[in-house]
C-alpha positions in Angstrom: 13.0 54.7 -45.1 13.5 50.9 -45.7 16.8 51.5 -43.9 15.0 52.5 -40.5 12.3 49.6 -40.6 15.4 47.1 -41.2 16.5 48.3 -38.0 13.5 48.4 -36.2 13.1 44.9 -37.2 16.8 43.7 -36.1 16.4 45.6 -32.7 13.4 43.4 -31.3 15.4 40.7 -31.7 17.5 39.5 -28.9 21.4 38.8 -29.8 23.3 35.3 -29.6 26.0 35.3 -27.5 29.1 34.8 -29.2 29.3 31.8 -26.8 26.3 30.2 -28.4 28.2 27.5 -30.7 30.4 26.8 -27.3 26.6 26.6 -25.5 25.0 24.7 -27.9 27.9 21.9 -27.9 27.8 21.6 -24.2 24.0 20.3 -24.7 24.6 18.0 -27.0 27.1 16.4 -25.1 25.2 16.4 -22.5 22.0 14.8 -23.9 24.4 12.3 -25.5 25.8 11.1 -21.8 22.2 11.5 -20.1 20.1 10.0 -22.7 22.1 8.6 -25.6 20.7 11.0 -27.7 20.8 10.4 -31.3 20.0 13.6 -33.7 19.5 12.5 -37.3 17.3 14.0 -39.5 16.7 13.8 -43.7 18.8 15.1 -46.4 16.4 18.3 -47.3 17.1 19.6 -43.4 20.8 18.8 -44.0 20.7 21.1 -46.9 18.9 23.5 -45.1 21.9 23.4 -42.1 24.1 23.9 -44.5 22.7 27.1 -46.0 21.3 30.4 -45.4 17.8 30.1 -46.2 15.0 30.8 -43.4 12.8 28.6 -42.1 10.1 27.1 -39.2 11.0 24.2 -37.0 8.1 22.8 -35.0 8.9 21.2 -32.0 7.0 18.4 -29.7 6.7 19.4 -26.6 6.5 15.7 -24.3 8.8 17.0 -22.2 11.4 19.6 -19.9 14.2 18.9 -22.1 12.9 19.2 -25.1 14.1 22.9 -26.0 17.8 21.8 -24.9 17.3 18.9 -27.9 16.5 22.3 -30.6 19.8 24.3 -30.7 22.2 21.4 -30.9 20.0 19.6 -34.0 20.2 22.5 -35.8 24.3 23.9 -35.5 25.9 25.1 -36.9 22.8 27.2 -37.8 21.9 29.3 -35.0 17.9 29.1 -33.4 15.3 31.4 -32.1 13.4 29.8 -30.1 10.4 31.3 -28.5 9.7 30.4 -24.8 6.8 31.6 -22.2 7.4 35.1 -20.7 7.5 34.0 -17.0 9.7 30.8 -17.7 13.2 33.1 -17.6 11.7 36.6 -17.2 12.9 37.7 -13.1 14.5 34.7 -12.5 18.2 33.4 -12.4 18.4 31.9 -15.7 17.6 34.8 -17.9 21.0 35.8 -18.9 21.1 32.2 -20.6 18.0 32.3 -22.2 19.4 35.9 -23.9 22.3 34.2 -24.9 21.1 31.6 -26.9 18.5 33.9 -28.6 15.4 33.2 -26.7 12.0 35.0 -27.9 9.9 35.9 -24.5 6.2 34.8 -25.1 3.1 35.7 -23.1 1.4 32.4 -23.4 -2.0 31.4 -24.6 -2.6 35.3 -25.3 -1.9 37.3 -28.4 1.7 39.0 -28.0 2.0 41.3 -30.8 5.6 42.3 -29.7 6.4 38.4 -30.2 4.8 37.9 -33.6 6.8 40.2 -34.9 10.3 39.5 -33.6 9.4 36.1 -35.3 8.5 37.4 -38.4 11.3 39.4 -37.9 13.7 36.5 -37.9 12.6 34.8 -40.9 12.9 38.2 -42.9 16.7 38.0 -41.5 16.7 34.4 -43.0 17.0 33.1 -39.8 15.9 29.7 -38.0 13.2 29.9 -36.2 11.8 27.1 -33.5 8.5 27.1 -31.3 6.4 24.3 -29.8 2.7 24.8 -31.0 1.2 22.5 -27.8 2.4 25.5 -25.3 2.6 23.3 -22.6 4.7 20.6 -21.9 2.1 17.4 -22.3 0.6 16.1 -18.7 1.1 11.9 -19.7 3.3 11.3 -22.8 0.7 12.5 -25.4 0.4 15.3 -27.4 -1.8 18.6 -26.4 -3.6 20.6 -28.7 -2.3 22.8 -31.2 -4.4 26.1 -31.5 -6.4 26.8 -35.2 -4.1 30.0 -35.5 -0.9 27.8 -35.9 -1.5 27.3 -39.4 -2.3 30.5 -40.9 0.6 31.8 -39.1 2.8 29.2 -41.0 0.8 30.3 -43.9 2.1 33.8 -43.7 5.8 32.9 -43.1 5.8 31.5 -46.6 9.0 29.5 -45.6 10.5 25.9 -45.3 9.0 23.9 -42.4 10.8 21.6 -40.2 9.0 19.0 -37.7 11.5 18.1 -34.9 10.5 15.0 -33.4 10.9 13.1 -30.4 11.2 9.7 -28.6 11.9 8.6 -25.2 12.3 12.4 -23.5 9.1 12.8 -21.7 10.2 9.1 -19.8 13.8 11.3 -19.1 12.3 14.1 -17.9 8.4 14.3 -17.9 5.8 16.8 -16.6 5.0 14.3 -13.3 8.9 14.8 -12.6 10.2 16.9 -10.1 13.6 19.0 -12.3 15.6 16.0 -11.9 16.3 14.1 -15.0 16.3 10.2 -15.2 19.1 8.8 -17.7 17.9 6.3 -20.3 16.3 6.3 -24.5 15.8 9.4 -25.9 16.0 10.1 -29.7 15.6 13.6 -32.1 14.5 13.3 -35.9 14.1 16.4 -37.6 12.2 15.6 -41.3 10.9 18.7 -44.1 7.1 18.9 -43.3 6.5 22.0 -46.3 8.3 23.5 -48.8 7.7 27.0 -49.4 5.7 26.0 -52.7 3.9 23.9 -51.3 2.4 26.4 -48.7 1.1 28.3 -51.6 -1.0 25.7 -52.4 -2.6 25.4 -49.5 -5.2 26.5 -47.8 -4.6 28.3 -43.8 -6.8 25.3 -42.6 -4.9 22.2 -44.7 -1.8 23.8 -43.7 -3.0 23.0 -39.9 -4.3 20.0 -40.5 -1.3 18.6 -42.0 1.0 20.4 -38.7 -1.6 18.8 -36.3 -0.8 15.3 -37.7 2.7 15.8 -37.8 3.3 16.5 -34.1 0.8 14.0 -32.9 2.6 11.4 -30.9 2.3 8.9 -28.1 5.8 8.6 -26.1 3.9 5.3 -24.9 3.1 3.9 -28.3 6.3 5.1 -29.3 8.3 2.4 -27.4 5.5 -0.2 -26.8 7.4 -2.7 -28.5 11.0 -2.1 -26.8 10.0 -1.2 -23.9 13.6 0.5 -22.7 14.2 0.7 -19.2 15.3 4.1 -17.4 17.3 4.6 -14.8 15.4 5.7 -11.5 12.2 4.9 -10.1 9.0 7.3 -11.2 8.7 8.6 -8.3 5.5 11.3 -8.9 4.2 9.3 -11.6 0.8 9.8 -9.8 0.6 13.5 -9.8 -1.4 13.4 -12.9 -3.3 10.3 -12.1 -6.8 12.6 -10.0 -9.1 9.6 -10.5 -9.3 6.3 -9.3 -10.3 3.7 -12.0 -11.9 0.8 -9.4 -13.9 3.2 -6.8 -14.2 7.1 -8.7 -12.3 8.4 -5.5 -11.0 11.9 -6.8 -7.1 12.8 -5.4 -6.7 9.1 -3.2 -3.8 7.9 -4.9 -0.2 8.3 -3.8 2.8 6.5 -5.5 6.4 5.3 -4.2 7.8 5.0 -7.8 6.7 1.6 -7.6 3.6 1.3 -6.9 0.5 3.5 -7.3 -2.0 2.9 -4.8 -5.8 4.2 -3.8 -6.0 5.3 -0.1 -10.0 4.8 -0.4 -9.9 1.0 -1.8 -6.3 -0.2 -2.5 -6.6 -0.4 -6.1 -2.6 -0.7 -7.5 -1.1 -0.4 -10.4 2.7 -1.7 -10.2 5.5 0.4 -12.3 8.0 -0.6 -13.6 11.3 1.2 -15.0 9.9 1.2 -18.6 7.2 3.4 -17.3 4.8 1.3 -18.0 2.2 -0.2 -16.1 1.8 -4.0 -14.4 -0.5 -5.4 -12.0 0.9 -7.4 -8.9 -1.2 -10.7 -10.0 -0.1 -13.2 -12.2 -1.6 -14.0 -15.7 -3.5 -10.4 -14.9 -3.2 -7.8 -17.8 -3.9 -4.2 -15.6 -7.2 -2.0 -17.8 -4.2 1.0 -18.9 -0.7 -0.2 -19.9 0.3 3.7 -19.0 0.1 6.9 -17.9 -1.2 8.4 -21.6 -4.1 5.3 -21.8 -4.9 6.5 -17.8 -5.4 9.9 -18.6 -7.5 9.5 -21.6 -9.8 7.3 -19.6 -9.7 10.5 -17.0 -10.8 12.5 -20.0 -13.7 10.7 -20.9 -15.6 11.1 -17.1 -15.0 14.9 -17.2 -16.2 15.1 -20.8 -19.1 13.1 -19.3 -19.1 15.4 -16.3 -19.1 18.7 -18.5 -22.4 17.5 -19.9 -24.7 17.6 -17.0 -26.1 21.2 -15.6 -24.7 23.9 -13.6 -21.9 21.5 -12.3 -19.1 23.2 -11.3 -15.4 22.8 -9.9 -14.3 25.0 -6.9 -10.8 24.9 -5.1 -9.2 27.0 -2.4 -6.3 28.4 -3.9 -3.7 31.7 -4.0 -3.4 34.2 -6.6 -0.2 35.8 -6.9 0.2 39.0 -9.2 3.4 39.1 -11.2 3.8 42.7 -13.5 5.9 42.8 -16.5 9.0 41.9 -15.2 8.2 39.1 -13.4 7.7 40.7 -9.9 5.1 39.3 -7.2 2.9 42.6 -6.5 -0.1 41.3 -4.3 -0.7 38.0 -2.9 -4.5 36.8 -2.2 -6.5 33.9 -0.8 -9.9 32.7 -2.0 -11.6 30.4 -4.3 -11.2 29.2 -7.8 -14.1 28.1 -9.4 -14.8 26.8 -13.4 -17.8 26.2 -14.8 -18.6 25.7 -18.3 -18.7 29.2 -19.4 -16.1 31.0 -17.0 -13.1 30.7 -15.1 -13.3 32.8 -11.9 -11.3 33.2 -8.7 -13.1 34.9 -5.9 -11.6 36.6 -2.5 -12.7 35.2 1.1 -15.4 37.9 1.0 -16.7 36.5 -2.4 -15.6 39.5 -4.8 -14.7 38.6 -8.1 -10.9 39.6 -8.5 -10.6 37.3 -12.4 -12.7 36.5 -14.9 -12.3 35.1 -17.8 -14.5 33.8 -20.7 -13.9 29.8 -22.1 -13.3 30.5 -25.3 -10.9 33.2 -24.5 -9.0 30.0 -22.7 -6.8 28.6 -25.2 -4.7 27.4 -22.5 -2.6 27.2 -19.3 0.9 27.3 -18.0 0.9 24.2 -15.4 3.5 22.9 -13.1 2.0 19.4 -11.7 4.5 18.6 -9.8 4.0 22.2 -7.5 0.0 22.4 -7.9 0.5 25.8 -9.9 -0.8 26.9 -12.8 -0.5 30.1 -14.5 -2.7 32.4 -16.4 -1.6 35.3 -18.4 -3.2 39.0 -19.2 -1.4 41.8 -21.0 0.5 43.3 -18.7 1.7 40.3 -16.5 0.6 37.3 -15.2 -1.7 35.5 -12.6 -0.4 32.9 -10.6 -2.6 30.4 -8.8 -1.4 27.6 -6.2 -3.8 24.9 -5.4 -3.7 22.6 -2.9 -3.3 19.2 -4.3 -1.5 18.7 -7.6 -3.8 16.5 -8.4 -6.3 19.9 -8.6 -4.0 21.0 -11.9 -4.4 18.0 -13.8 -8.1 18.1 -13.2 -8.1 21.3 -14.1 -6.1 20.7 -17.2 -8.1 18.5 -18.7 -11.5 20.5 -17.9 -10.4 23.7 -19.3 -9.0 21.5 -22.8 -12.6 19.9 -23.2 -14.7 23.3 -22.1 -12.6 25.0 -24.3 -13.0 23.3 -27.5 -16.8 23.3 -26.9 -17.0 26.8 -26.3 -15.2 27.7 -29.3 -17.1 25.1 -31.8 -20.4 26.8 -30.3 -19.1 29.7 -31.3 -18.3 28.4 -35.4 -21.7 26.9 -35.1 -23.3 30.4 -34.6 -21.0 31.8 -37.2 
């Protein structure tokens, strides 16, 4: 009997190739030339490298290459890695994802199947690596982490890692087109919990200690420094909706150099540290960056979200995918959020989706292609806006409506 649930456990997991150490070497060269990467991390995770013990790694998520950064810090060890459904799933670059051991997630909804080809892993003393945020962060600043990551932890009663990182979302950040810009990048892995430990603690200190952990700032982070990267930010506007001098929503445009209002001419020069400078002398700009822009953005729609029966409406697509990643129906009409719902309407005003806020623990966005993605059990919605300025607005709405809706709901409790 125990001999059959073995195997049931072993065949929901997905099998390294034998060309995974040759795989994993060819990123870390890679990062090395493109970004200097440096991988260093303390003398408990070296022990753990060395061994056969299972445990967690918890990633930061600042940026597109941050999954390539995972397999090579950990070799000669190999990683499961769990990665959102519709990333790989129908598309070209499956087969890799299979060989290096990739877990398929549907994100921001429960995936049974998931949760237990990770628990799976660990019971196989295996590694196993996720990024609690979900989505890769919209201006160099950490998303959040939902409540459920730490009694999850909790329940794997193993080691936990925290992979860290500097300098990646500047190589390759969620403004960016897939292109990656060579300059600074570094990887720290450090022991956040030893098994013990996790004992000890409660589901809720548990999070509270993984929140803290992956908070970071990729601004902050190089402040002082300032390293310059090669290539101009070209897009670094795409999650820049509002305009700080005259409120115009969607006016500004960039060149990579500049970011400029088409309403009132407000700039913002940029330079190759990312940062931002203004064009007069002895003049300090209001935001240094992109993450101190975006949290000013945050504050108006927090302010916004408190007035009465307002509302955000867009034209957009839908696009059904089933299971395996297939487009089934394609349909025009309007996406609407208010404080309770999300809901996407045809031309004739029918309501096609529906969902509640606090059943919103997230979305799957591209900026840079105005898409975002939401998910249901048995495949996936797609939605293209018209503006990518739309997703970033929409972002940030559905983060601030959803942590209301869900501390209404613990105040009712």
């Amino acid at each position: 009997m125990n001999s059959m649930k073995e195997n049931k456990e072993k065949n929901v997991l997905p099998q390294h190739s034998k060309l995974y150490p040759v795989l994993t070497g060819i990123m870390r060269v890679a990062l090395g030339v493109l970004t200097g990467m440096r991988f260093t991390c303390d003398e408990r995770v070296k022990d753990l490298k060395k061994g056969d013990e299972a445990f967690i790694v918890l990633c930061q998520h600042p940026s597109m290459i941050d999954a390539a950064g995972v397999f090579p810090m950990f070799a000669p060890r190999k990683v499961y890695t769990v990665a959102g459904r519709f990333q790989y799933i129908g598309k070209k670059c499956r087969k890799l994802f299979e060989m290096l051991g990739v877990i398929p997630k549907r994100q921001f909804y429960t995936d049974f199947a998931c949760v237990r080809s990770m628990l799976a892993v660990l019971k196989q003393n295996g590694v196993l690596a996720f990024m609690p945020e979900g989505r890769i962060s919209m201006d160099g600043a950490n998303s959040p982490i939902e409540d459920s990551t730490g009694a999850f932890v909790k329940k794997c009663g193993v080691p936990v890692v925290v992979l860290k990182l500097e300098g990646s979302h500047f190589v390759m950040g969620s403004w960016r087109k897939r292109t990656v810009h060579l300059g600074r990048a570094r990887a720290k892995a450090s022991l956040l919990f030893e098994k013990e430990e996790l004992q000890a603690l409660t589901a809720s200190q548990v999070h509270e200690k993984i929140k803290a952990a992956l908070a970071y700032n990729q601004f902050e982070l190089q402040e002082e420094k300032r390293p310059k990267y090669l290539g101009r930010p070209v897009g670094i506007s795409t999650n820049m909706y509002r305009c700080h001098a005259c409120g115009g929503v969607g006016t500004f445009t960039d060149d990579g150099k500049r970011v400029t209002c088409s309403a009132c001419g407000y700039t913002l020069r940029v330079g190759l540290d990312r940062f931002f400078y203004s064009d007069k002398k002895d003049e300090t700009p209001a935001f240094s960056n992109l993450a101190a822009y975006n949290a000013w953005q945050k504050e108006v729609e927090e302010e916004f979200w408190r007035k009465e029966d307002v509302r955000l409406a867009y034209p957009a697509q839908c696009r059904s995918r089933n299971d395996e990643g297939d487009y089934i129906k394609t349909t025009d009409g309007i996406l609407q959020l208010d404080a309770e719902k999300l809901i996407f309407t045809d031309k004739q005003g029918e309501i096609l989706f529906s969902r509640d806020m606090q059943n919103i623990s997230g979305v799957s966005a591209d900026y840079t292609r105005a898409q975002f993605t939401m998910y249901e059990k048995n495949g996936a919605l797609e939605f293209q806006l018209p503006k990518a300025y739309c997703i970033a607005q929409l972002v940030n709405s559905i983060v601030i409506l959803h942590k209301k809706a869900t501390a209404s709901d613990e105040v009712s409790a």
